[in-house]
C-alpha positions as CSV (number, residue, x, y, z in Angstrom):
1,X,6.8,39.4,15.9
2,X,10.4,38.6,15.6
3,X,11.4,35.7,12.9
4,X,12.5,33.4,14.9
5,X,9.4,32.9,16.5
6,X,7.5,32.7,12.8
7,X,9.7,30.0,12.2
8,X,9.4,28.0,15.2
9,X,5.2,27.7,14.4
10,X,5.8,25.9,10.9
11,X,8.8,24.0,12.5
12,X,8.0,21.0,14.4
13,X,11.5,20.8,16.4
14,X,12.5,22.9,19.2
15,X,16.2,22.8,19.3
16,X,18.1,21.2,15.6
17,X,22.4,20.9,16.3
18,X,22.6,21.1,12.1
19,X,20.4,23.7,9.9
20,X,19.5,21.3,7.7
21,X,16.0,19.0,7.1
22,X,16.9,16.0,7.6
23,X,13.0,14.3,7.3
24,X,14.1,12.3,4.5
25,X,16.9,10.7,6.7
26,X,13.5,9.8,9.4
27,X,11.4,7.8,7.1
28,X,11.7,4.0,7.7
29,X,12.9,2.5,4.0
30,X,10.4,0.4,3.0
31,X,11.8,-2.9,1.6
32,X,11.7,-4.2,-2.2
33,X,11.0,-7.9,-2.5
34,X,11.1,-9.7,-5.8
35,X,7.6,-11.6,-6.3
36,X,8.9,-14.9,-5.8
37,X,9.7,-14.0,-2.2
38,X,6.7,-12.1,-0.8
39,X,3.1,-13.6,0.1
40,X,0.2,-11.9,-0.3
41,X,-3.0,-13.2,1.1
42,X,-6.5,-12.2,-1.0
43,X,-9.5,-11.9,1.0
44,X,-13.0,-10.8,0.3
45,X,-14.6,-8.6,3.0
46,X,-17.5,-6.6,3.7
47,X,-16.3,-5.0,7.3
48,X,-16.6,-1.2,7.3
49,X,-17.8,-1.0,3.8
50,X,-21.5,-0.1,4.0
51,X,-22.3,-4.2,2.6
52,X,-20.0,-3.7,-0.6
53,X,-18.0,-6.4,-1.4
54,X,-14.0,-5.4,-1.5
55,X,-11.0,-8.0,-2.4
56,X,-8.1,-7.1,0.0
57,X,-5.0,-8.5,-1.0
58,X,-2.3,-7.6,2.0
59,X,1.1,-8.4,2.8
60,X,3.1,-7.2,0.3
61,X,6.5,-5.7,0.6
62,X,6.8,-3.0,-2.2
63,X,7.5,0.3,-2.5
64,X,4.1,2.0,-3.4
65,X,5.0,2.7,-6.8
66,X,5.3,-0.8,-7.6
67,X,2.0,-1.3,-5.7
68,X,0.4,1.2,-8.3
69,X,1.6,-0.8,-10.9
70,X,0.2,-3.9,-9.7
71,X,-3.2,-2.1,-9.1
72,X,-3.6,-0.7,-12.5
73,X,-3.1,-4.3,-13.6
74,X,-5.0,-5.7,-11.6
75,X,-7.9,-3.4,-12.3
76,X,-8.1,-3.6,-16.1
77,X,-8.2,-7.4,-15.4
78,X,-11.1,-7.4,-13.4
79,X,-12.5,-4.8,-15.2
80,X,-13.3,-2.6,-12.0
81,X,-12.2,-0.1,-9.5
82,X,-9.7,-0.7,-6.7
83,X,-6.6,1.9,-4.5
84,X,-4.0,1.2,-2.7
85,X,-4.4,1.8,1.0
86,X,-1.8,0.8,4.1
87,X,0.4,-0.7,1.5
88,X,-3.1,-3.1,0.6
89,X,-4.6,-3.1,-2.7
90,X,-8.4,-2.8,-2.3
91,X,-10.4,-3.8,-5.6
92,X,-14.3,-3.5,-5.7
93,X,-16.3,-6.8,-5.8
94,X,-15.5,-10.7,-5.0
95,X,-12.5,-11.4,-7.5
96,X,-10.7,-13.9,-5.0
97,X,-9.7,-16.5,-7.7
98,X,-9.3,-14.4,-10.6
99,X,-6.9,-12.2,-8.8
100,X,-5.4,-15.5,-7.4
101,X,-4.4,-16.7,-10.9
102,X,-3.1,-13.4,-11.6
103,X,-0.8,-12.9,-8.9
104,X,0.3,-17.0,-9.3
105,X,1.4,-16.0,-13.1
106,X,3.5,-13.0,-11.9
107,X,5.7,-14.8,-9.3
108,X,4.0,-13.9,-6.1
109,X,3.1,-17.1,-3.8
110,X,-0.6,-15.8,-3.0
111,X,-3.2,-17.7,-1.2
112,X,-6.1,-17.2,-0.3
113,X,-7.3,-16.4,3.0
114,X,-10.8,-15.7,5.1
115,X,-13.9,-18.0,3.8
């Protein structure tokens, strides 16, 4: 088999004008709010879960770094588990006010959402 067609399996285009990869040119940029401009929303949920309570707290717009940051702070607070997921931080059990206060006394203008 000739190398040219070895290549063409791993590589996903069929013709490229320019040699080079240019994936990291692709990816959408994913922008970096300060806290005092982004709105979070923390809801408690069961859906999809097996009956275990999870606080979702979505609409951030962070890079996921930043997101890890705020997880690991947010976990030692509660004192539980939690991952990021879909640019959401998921943290085990019904923490809707405590993680309120916390995100009111970092900048962010959360509320709380869901009943």
């Amino acid at each position: 088999m000739s190398s040219s067609k070895q290549n063409s399996a791993k590589d996903p285009f069929v013709y490229r004008e320019f040699g080079n990869d240019n994936s990291a040119a692709l990816e959408r940029p994913t922008p970096e709010l300060p806290p005092s401009q982004q709105n979070p929303r923390v809801q408690a949920t069961r859906a999809g879960r097996k009956g275990k309570t999870v606080t979702v707290i979505s609409g951030f717009q962070s890079k996921p770094e930043t997101l890890k940051e705020l997880l690991k702070q947010l976990k030692t607070q509660c004192g539980t588990g939690g991952t990021v997921k879909d640019n959401e931080i998921e943290i085990q059990g019904d923490h809707k006010q405590k993680i309120l206060e916390i995100l009111l006394k970092l900048g962010y203008k959360a509320k709380i959402s869901g009943g």
